[in-house]
C-alpha positions as CSV (number, residue, x, y, z in Angstrom):
1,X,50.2,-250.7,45.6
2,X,49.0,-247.4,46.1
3,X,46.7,-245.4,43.8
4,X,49.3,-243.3,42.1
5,X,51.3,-246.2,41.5
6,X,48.3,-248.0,39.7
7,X,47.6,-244.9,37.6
8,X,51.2,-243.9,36.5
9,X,51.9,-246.5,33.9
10,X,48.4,-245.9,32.5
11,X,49.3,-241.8,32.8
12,X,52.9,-242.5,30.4
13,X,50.9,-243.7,27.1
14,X,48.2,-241.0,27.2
15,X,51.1,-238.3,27.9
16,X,52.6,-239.9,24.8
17,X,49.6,-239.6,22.8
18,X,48.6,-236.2,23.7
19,X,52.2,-234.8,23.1
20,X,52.6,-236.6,19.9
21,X,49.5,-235.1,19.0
22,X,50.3,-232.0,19.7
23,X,53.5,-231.9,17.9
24,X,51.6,-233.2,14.7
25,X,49.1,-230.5,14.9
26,X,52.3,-227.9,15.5
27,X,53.8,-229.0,12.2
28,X,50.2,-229.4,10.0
29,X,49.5,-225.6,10.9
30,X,52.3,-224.4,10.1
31,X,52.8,-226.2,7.0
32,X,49.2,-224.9,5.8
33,X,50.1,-221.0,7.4
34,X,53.4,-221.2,4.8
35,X,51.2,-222.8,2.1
36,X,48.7,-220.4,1.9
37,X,50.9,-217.3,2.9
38,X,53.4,-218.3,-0.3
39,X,50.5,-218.8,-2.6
40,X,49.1,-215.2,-2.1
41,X,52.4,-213.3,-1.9
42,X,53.7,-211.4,-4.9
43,X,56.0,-213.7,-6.7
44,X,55.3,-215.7,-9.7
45,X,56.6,-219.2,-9.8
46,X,56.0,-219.7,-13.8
47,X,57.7,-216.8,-14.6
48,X,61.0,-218.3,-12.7
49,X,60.5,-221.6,-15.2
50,X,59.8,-220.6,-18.2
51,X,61.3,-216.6,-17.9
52,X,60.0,-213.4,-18.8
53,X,59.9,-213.9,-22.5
54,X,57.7,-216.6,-22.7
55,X,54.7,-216.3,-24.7
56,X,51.2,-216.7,-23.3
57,X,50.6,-220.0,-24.4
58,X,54.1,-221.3,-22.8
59,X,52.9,-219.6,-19.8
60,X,49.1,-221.0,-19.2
61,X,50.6,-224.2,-19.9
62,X,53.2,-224.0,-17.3
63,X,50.6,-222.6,-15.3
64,X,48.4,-225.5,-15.4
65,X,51.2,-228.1,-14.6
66,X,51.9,-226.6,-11.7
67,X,48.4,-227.2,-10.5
68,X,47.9,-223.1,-10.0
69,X,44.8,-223.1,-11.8
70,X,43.3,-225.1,-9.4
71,X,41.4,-223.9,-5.7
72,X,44.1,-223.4,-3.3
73,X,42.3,-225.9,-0.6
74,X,42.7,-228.8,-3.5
75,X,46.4,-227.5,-4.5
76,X,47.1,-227.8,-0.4
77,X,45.6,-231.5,-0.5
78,X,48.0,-232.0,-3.4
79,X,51.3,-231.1,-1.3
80,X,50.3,-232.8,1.4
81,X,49.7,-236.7,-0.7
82,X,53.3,-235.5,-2.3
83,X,54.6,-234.9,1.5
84,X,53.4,-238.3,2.7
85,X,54.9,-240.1,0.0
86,X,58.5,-238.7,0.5
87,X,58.2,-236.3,-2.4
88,X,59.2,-232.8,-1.6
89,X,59.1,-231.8,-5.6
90,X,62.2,-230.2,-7.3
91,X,63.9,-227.1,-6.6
92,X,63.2,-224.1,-9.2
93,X,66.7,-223.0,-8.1
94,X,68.8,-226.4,-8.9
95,X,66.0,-228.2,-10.7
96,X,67.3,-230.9,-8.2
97,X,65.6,-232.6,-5.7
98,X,64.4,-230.6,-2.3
99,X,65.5,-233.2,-0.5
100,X,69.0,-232.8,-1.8
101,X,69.7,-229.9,-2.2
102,X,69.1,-229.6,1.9
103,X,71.3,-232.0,2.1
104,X,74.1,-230.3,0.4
105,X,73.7,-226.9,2.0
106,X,72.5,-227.7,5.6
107,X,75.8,-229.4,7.2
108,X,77.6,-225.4,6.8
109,X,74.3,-224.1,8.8
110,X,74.8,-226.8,11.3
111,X,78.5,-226.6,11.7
112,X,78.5,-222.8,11.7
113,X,75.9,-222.6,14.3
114,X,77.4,-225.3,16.4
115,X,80.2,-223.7,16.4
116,X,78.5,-220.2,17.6
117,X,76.3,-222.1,20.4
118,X,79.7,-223.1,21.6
119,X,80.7,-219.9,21.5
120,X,77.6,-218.6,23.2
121,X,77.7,-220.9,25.9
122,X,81.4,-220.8,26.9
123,X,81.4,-216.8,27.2
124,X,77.4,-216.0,28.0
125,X,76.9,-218.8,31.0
126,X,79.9,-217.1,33.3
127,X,79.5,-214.2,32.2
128,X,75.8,-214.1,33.3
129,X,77.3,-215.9,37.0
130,X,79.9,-213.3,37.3
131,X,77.0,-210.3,36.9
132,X,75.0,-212.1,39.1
133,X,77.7,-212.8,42.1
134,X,78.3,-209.1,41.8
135,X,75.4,-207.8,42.0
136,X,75.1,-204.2,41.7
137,X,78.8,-203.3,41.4
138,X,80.9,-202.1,38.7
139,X,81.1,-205.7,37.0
140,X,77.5,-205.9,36.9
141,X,76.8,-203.1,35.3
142,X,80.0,-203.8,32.5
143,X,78.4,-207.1,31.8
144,X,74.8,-205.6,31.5
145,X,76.4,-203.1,29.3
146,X,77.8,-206.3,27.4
147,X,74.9,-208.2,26.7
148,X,72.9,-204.4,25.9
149,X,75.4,-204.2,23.0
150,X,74.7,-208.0,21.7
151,X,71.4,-207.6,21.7
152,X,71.4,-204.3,20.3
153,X,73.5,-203.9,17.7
154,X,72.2,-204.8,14.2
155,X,74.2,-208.2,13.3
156,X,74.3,-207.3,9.5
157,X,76.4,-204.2,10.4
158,X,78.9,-205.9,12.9
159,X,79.3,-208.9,10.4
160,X,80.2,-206.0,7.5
161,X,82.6,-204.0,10.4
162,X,84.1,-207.3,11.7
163,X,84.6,-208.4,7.5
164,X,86.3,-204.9,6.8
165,X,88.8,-204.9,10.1
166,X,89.5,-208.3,10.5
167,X,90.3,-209.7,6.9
168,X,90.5,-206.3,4.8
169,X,92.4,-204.9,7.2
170,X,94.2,-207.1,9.0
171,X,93.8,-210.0,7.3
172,X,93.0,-212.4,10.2
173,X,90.2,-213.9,9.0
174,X,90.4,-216.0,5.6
175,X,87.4,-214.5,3.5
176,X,84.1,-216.0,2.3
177,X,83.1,-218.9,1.7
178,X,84.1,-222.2,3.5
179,X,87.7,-222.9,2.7
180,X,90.0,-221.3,0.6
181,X,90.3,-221.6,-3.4
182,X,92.9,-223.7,-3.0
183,X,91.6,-226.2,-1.5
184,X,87.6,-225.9,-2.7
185,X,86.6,-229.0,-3.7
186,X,90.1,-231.3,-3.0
187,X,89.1,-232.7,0.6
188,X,86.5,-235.8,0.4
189,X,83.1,-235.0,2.2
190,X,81.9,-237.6,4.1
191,X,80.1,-235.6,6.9
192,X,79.5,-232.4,5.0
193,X,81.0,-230.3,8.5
194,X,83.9,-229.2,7.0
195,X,86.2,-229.4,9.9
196,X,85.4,-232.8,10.9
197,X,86.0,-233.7,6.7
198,X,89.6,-232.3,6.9
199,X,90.3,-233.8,9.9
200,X,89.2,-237.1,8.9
201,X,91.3,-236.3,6.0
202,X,94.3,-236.0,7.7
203,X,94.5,-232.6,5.9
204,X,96.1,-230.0,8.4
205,X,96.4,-227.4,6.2
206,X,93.1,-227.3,4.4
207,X,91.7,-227.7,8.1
208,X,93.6,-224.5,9.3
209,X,91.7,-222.8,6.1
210,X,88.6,-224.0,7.2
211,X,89.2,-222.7,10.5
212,X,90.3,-219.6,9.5
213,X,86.9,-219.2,7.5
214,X,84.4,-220.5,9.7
215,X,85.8,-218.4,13.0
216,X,84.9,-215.1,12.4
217,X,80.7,-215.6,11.3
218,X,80.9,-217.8,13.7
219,X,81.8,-215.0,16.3
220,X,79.9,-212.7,15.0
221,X,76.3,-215.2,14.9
222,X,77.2,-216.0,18.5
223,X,77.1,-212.5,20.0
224,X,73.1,-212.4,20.3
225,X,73.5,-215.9,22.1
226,X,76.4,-214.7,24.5
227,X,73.9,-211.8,25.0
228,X,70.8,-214.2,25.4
229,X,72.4,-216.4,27.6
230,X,74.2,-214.0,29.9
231,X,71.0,-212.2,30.9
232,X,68.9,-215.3,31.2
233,X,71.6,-216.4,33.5
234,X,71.9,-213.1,35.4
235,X,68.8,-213.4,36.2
236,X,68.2,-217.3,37.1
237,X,71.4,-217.1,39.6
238,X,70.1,-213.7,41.2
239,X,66.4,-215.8,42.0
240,X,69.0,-218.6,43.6
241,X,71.2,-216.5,45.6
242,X,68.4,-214.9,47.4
243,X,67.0,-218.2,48.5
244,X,67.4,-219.7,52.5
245,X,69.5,-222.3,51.4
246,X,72.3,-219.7,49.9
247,X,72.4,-218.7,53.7
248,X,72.5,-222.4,55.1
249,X,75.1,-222.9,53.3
250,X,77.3,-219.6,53.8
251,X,76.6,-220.3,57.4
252,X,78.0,-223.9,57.4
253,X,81.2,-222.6,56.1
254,X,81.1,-223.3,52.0
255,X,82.9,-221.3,49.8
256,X,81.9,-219.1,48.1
257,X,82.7,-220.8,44.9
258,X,81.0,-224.3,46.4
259,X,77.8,-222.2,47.1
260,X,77.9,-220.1,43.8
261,X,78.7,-223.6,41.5
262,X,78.3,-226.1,43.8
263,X,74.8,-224.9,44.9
264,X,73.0,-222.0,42.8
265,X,74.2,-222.9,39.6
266,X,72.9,-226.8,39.5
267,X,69.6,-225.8,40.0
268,X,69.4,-223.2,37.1
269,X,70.6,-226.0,35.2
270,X,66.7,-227.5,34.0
271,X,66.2,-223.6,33.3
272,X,69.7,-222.9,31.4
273,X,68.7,-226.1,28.9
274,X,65.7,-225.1,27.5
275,X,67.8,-221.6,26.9
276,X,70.6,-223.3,25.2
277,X,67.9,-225.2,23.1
278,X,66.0,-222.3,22.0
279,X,69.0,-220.4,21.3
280,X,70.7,-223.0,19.1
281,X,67.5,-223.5,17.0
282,X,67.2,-219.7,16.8
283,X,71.2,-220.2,15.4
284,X,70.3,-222.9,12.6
285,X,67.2,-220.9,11.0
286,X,68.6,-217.5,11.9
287,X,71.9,-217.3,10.1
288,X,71.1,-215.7,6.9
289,X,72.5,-212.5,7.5
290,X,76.0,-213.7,8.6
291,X,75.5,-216.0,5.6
292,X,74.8,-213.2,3.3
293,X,77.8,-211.4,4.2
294,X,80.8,-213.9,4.4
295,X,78.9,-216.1,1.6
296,X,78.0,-218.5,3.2
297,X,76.9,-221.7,0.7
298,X,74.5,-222.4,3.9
299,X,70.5,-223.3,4.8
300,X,69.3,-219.6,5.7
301,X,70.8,-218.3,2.4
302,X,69.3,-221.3,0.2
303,X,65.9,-220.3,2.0
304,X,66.2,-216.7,0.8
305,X,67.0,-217.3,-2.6
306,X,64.2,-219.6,-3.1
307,X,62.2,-217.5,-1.5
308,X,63.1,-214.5,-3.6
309,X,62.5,-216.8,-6.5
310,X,58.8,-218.0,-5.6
311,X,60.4,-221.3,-5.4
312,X,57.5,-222.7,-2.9
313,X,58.7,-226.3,-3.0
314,X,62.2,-225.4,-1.3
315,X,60.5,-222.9,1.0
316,X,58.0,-225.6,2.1
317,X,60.7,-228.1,2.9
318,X,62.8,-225.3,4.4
319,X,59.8,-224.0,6.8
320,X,59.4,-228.1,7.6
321,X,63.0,-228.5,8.6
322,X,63.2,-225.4,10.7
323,X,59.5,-226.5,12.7
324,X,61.2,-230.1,13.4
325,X,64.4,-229.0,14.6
326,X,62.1,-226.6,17.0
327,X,60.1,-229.6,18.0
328,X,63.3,-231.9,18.1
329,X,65.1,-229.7,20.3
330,X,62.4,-229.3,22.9
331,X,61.7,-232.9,23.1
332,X,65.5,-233.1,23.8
333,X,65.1,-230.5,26.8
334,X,62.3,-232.5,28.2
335,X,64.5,-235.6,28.1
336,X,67.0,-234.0,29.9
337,X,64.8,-232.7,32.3
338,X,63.9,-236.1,33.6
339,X,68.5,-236.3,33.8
340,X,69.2,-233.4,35.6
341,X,65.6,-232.9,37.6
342,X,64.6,-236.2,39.5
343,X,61.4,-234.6,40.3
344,X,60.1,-234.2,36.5
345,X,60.5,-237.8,36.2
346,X,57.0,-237.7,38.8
């Protein structure tokens, strides 16, 4: 048995160990960076309890409750015994659970932004292939021109533009919300994705509505991730196609499809993961413009109105959520490393 041999399996559990570590510490620091940054911005969480007419008394008392009138170190402490014991502490919004209310809003986050990650990837990855395979020409420089106007324009305008042509005008697109009035509240949840609800519900036309209400923010969220993605692939293919084995394999008589997709484009795919992962968590915390503007009953709004409100329990949980699916989604990509890249497993 050689030496590496011997040391691997010892190598696995301290990997473990340090990355586990690593994430921990990730999530502790920016759970105290939030705390701290909440407790000294300009919003007062009493006043959202007890109101603006309260009397001083009302208020100190409040005040006190709340633990404020304690040192912020010993307030942190506090959160974090809550935090370990499941307790996220009620929403100022709801007066519900954190935990809930989470629950309720964060299935129309994740099925919107699946849906725009979808959208992302199918139009983004070959468009970023076609600018790279012609380098340098007219279809190069309309796809660059592309993905200049994604990232460019201001999303908050194109979702208002987009609102006003394709349901004010032409009536395309079914409005805000999730589904229409009709149908608000008849089809059973059992997933809280709406689509998947109606079609588990065997409910074609309150599925079409759904459809019709979920397409267009869902276009419009995607176009900084068909923008992301096409450069990032522009530029991965471009580093392939200039490499010998591009020319081995022109030379041997491939075409030019089997070197472009058979050869270039399986090994940006290690590379074009991670991108797709950070672009689908940038998607799930990111939304709250769309949201705002097609009123969207999602995550990213729920975050802004409690965070407008001083509501430091929801925007705690919130900030948690959004550092986990971060972490969550990398871990994925190094998982499917090891799939797609025999050598990582080394």
């Amino acid at each position: 048995m050689s030496l590496l041999s011997a040391l691997a399996p010892q190598r696995y559990p301290v990997r473990m160990v340090r990355r586990s570590t690593s994430i921990l510490l990730t999530l502790f620091g920016l759970l105290l960076l939030t705390f701290f940054i909440g407790r000294v911005m300009p919003l007062d969480p009493v006043l959202a309890v007890v109101g603006p007419d309260a009397d001083a008394s009302t208020y100190q008392q409040v005040f006190r409750e709340m633990g404020l009138d304690q040192p912020l170190w010993r307030q942190f402490l506090w959160y974090l015994n809550d935090l370990l014991r499941g307790d996220f502490g009620a929403a100022l919004l709801t007066g519900n659970p954190v935990l809930t209310d989470i629950a309720r809003v964060f299935p129309a986050t994740l099925e919107l932004a699946t849906l725009a990650i979808i959208f992302g990837v199918v139009v983004g990855l070959p468009l970023g292939v076609f600018a790279a395979t012609h380098h340098g020409r007219l279809g190069d420089h309309l796809a660059r021109l592309l993905t200049l106007f994604g990232y460019s324009t201001p999303i908050f305008w194109l979702a208002m533009m987009a609102f006003l042509v394709f349901y004010a005008w032409l009536g395309w697109a079914g409005g805000v919300g999730r589904i229409g009035l009709a149908y608000d509240g008849l089809v059973p949840v059992r997933s809280g994705l709406l689509l998947v609800d109606t079609v588990l519900a065997q409910d074609w036309e309150a599925f079409r509505s759904a459809l019709r209400h979920i397409l267009l923010p869902a276009l419009i969220l995607s176009v900084n991730s068909v923008a992301y993605i096409g450069r990032m692939v522009r530029s991965f293919m471009l580093e392939q196609l200039s490499q010998e084995y591009i020319l081995t394999a022109k030379v041997k008589g491939l075409s030019w499809r089997q070197v472009v997709w058979g050869h270039a484009f399986r090994n940006i795919l290690v590379q074009l993961l991670t991108i797709v992962a950070l672009a689908y968590g940038s998607l799930l915390e990111g939304a709250v413009l769309i949201e705002t503007v097609f009123a969207w009953p999602g995550f990213g709004q729920y975050l802004t109105n409690s965070l407008l409100l001083g509501d430091m329990n929801a925007v705690m949980a919130c900030v948690l959520l959004i550092g986990l699916i971060f972490v969550g989604l990398n871990l994925l990509s190094d998982l499917l490393y090891t799939l797609f890249d025999p050598r990582t497993r080394a």
